[in-house]
N, C-alpha and C positions, 0 to 999 in steps of 0.2 A: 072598245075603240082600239087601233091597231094604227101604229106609225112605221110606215115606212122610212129607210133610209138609203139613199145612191151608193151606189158601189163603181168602182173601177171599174169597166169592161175589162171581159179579157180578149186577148189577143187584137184584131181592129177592129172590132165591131160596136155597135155602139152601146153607150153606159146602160148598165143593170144595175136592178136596184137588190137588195139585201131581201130576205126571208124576213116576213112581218115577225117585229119586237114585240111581246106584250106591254101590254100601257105599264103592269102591274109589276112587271122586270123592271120598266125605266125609272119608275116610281123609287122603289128600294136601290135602287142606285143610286139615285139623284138627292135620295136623305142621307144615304153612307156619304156621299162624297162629301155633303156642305160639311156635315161634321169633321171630315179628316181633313178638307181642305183648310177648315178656317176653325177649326177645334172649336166647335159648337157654332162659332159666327157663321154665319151663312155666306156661302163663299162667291156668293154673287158680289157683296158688299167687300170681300178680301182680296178681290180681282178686281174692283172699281176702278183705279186706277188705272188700269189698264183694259179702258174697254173700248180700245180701238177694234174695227171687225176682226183683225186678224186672232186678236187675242181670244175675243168673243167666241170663234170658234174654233180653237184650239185649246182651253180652258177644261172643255169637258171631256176630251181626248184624254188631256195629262190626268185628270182626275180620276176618270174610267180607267186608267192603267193602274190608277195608285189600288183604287177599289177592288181593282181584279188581284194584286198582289198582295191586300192583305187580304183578302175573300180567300185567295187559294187554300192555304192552309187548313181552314173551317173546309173545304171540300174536300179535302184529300180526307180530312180526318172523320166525312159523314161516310166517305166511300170504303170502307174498311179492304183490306188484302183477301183475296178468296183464296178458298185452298186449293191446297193440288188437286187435279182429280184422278179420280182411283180408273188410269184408263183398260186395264185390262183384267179389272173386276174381283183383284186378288188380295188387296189391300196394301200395306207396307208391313210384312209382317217383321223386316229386320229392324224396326222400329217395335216390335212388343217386345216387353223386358221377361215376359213370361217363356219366350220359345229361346233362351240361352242353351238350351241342350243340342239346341241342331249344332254351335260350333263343335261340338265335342267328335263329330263324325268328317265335321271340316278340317280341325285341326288333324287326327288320325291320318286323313287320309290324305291331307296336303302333300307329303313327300312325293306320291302317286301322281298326284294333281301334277310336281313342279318337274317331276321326270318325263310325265308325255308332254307339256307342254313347251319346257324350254330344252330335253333332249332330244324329244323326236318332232313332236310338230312343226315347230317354229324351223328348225335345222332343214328338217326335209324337205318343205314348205319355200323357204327361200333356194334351196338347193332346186326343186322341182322349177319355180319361176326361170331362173336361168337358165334352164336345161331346156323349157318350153322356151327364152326368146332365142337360146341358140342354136335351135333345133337338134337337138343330140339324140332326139328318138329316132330321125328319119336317117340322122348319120350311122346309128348304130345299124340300122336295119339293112340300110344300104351294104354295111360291112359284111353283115353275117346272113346274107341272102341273097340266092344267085337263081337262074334257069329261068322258063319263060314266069311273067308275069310277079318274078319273085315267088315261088310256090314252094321254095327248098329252103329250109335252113338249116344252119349248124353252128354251135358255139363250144365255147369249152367251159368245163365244170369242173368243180373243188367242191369235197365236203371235209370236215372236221368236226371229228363228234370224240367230244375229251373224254378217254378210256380206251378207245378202238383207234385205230392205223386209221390214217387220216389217205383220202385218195382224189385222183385228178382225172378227168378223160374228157371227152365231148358226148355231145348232143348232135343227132337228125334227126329233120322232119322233113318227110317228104309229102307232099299235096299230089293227086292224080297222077301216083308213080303208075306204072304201068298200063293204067287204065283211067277212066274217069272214075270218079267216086273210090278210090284204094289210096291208103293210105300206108306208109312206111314210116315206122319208130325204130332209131337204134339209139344205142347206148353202150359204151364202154367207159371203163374205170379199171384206175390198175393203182398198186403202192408196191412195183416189186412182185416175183413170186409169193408172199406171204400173203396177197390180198387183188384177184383179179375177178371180176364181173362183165361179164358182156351180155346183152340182154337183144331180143330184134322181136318187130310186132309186125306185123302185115296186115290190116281192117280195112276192109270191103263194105261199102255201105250197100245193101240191097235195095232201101230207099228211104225215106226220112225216117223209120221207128226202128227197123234191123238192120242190122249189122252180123258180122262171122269177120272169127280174126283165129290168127295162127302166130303160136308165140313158141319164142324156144329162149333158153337162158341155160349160161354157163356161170357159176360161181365157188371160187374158192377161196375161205379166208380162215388166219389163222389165230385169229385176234379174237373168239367166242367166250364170253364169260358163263362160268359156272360158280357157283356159289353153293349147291345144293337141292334139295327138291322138298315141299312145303314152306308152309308160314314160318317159321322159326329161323331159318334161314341168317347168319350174320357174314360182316365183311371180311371178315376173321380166314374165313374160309375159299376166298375166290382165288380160281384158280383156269387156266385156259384151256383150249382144244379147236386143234381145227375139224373143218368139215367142206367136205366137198361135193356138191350137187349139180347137177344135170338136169334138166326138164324140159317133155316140150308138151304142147297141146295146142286144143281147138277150143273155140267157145264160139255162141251167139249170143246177141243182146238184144234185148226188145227196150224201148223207152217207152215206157208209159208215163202218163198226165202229168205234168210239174214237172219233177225232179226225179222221180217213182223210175224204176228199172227192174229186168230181171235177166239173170245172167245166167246159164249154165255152161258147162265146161267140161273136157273129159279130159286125159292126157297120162302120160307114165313117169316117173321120174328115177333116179338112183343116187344113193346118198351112201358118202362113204367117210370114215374120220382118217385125220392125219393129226403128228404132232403139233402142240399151242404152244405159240412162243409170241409174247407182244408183251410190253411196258412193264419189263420187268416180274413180271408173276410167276409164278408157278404152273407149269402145264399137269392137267389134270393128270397123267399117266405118273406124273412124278408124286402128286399127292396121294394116290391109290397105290403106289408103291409102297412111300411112308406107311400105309395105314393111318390116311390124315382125314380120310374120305372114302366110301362106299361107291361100287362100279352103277352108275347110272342103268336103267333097266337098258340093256339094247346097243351099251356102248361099245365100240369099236369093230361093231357091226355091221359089214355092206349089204347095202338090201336095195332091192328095185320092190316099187309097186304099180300098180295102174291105180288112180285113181277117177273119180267124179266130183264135181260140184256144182250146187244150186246156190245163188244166191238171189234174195230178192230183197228190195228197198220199197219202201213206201213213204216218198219224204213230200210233204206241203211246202216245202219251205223253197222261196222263188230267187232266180238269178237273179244278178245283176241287173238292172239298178233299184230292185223290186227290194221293198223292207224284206227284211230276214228272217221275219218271225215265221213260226208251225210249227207241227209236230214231224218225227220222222219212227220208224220203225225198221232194222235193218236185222235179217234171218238169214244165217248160213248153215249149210250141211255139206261135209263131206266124208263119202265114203271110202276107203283105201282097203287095197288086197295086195298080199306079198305076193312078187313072182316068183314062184319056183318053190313057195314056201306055205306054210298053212294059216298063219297070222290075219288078221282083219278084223279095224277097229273104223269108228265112225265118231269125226270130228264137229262141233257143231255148238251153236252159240247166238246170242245177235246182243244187239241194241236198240234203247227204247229213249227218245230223249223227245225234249220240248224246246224253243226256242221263245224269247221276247225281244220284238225288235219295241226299243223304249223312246226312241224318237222318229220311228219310218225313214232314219238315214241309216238302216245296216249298224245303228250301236244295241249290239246284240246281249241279252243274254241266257244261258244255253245251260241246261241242267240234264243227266242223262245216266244212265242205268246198263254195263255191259257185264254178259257172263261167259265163259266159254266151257265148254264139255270135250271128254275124248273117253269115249267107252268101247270097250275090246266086244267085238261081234264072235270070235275064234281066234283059236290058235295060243299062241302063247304071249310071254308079256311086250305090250307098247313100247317100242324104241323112245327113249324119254324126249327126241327129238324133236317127237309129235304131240306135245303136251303144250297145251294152250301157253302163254307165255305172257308177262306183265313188264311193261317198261315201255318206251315209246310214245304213240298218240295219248293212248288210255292212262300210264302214269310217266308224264315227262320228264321228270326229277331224276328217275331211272332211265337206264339204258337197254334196250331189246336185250329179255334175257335173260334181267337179274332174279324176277321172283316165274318160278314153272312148278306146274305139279299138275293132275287130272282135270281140276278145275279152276278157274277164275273170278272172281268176281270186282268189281271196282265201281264207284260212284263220284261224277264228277258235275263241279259247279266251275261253268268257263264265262267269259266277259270278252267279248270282241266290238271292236273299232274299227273305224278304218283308219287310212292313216293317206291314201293316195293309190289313184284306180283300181290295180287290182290287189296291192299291202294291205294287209291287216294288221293290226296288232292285237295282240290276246293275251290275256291271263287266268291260269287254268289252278284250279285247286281240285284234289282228288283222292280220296281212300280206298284202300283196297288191297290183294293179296293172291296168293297163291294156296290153296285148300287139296285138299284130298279127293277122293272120287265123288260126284254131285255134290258137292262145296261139305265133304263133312270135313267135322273140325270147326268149321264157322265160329266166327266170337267177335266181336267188337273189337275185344282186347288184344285182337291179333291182326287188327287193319292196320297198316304204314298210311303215311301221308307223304304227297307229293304235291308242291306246287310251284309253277314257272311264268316268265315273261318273256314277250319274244314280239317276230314279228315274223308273218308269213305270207308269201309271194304265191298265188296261186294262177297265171295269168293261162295257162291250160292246165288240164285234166291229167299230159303226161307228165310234166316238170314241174316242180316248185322250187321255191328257193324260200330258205329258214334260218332264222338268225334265235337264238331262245339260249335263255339263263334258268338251270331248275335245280332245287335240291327234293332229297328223298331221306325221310327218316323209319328208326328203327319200327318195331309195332311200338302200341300204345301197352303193354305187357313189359315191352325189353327198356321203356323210359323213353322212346318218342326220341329223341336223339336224332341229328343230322348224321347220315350213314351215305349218302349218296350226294355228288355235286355235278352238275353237268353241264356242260356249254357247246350247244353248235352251230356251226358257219359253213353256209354250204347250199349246193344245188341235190334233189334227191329227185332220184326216181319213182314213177307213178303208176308206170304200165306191165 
């Protein structure tokens, strides 16, 4: 049996009546209520007195409230709380008291953590918003770009690399100089007679995969560190020299699949020393004087050669906005011949590394393997000029220069981010050294360590901009000791 009961219409229409009660609902009501109404007397008889109609049916109204309010309680308490659910299938593990060892790599690494996030991220991050509502990209652009279509620009550069005479000059680019598809790169910098560069590129695209370009470069600076030649090498002993070179040449380039390329190049150069004088040091002539230090093979030597070069890259690894991750392999050779002389040696080396992009957002990381060679073909001995050389990309802590000798080798474990379109940020750990002819001498006990932080602007291929804090210690033989500290700010040349 099933009782109906009237309901309010809603809105104008006419009254509806209620979803059938069971009998067996009303039933267990109507026994809860006499009891709470009339505690055990039957509440028909406790509401007699008032059993005018109105009361009659409004009786079991107030009653059925009273039932629902203590009933509540007994339901909440049969409906017990469900749990969380586990929605992406991984559990709560910062809830097991067994995995306390993950803080230990938390805590470590926290200062890392509170440096990108509240010195760079967060800074940059609100700095970039601004700059996008106030449009300061299209102002900048506006500034430093002129001719049809905007196709030309030019800005000015600063680098400062602590150790070395710091320098200032500009930037061009030119888009379809003289023709369609030619392109024009120049570059000067200057700090004074002591430190002048001028660099110019002219590439001719033949069509989307070749290219031929014609470069020529002037450089003389007098701010060169010497230190020595092999692994043993200390700071004890640095002292300067200039050197002045000249170069021009030709190359083509093919692009192959991904990133992959191959370059060959021909050209003559001439390379001549002058006296070193910067930041207070010693210029090499004066230590070979003393008898502080041994004449480098080839020093003070001018020599012209012709040279050639092959290079070739085979890299997987995808542009922008493609994750980061492959493999690359990067093989150079070159040959050089003295003119007018009977010397000829053959320079030659590469690198072999891997890449893990760990999120498919370019936060990279990058493990890799370089060695460099220079073996004498004839003639007499290699100008030490030409001897592969350690400091720079492969160990940042150091400065181009400080570890030289026949061979190279170095192994590096780096960590890249981005930080805003084309900024990176990166942090580079690396070992490695300066060895004897085909790495003899090798030892563990004779690797340095080099590791930095920085941040690097690559937004073309000729120009970057680099900001980066590194130190450099002694081998792991002489006590591993901080021996090099370095910091630069600056735009650098690419082409």
């Amino acid at each position: 049996m099933q009782i109906r009961r009237p309901t309010r219409a809603r809105g104008h229409g006419p009254a509806q009546e209620r979803a059938p009660i069971e009998e067996g609902a009303l039933q267990a009501r109507d026994v809860a209520s006499a009891h709470i109404c009339a505690g055990g007397v039957p509440w028909d008889r406790w509401l007699a007195p008032c059993s005018t109609p109105v009361i009659r049916n409004s009786r079991t109204s107030v009653c059925g409230i009273l039932v629902a309010l203590v009933a509540a309680p007994g339901v909440a308490r049969a409906d017990p709380k469900r749990e969380v659910p586990d929605y992406d299938g991984r559990g709560n593990p910062d809830a097991d008291a067994e995995r306390w060892p993950v803080w230990i790599p938390r805590v470590v690494l926290s200062p890392l953590y509170v440096a990108n996030e509240y010195v760079l991220r967060r800074p940059l991050g609100a700095f970039v918003r601004h700059a996008e509502r106030e449009r300061w990209a299209e102002s900048v652009m506006n500034l430093f770009t002129f001719g049809e279509n905007d196709r030309n620009l030019i800005v000015p550069t600063a680098l400062y690399d602590f150790g070395l005479l710091p320098c200032v000059g500009f930037y061009y680019s030119g888009d379809g100089v003289f023709a369609d598809g030619n392109v024009l790169r120049l570059h000067a910098a200057t700090w004074g007679p002591r430190w002048i560069n001028a660099t110019a590129a002219d590439r001719y695209a033949i069509d989307g995969a070749d290219s031929v370009q014609a470069r020529f470069e002037f450089k003389r600076s007098e701010d060169n560190l010497f230190f020595g030649i092999g692994p043993d090498i200390t700071s004890a002993a640095q002292s300067r020299y200039g050197l002045e070179r000249i170069e021009g040449s030709v190359s083509y380039r093919r692009r192959l699949p991904i990133a992959s390329r191959l370059e060959v190049e021909a050209g003559v150069h001439r390379l001549s020393f002058a006296e070193g004088a910067c930041c207070g040091d010693p210029s090499l002539d004066a230590r070979i004087a003393a008898g502080q230090a041994m004449t480098p093979p080839g020093y003070r030597d001018t020599y012209s050669t012709a040279f050639a070069r092959i290079d070739l890259t085979l890299d997987s690894r995808r542009p922008r906005p493609e994750p980061g991750g492959g493999g690359y392999l990067h093989l150079h050779g070159v040959p050089s011949l003295e003119l007018g002389g009977d010397r000829a040696w053959l320079a030659y080396g590469g690198e072999l590394g891997g890449a893990i992009d760990l999120t498919g957002h370019r936060r990279t990381l990058r493990a890799q393997l370089a060695v460099g060679f220079v073996d004498s073909i004839a003639g007499g001995a290699i100008p030490f000029i030409e001897y592969p050389m350690l400091g720079g990309d492969l160990m940042p802590g150091f400065v181009t220069g400080w570890m030289t000798d026949r061979s190279t080798a170095a192994a590096q474990l780096a960590y890249t981010w981005p930080v805003w379109l084309h900024l990176d940020a990166q942090t580079r750990f690396t070992v490695g050294n300066a060895f004897g002819e085909r790495l003899e001498g090798f030892a563990l006990r004779k690797l340095r360590m080099s590791g930095d932080i920085g941040l690097a602007l690559g937004a073309t291929e000729d120009q970057g901009f680099e900001v980066l804090f590194g130190l450099g210690t002694e081998t792991f033989e002489q006590g591993a000791g901080i021996t090099s500290v370095r910091v630069t700010v600056g735009s650098r040349r690419q082409f």
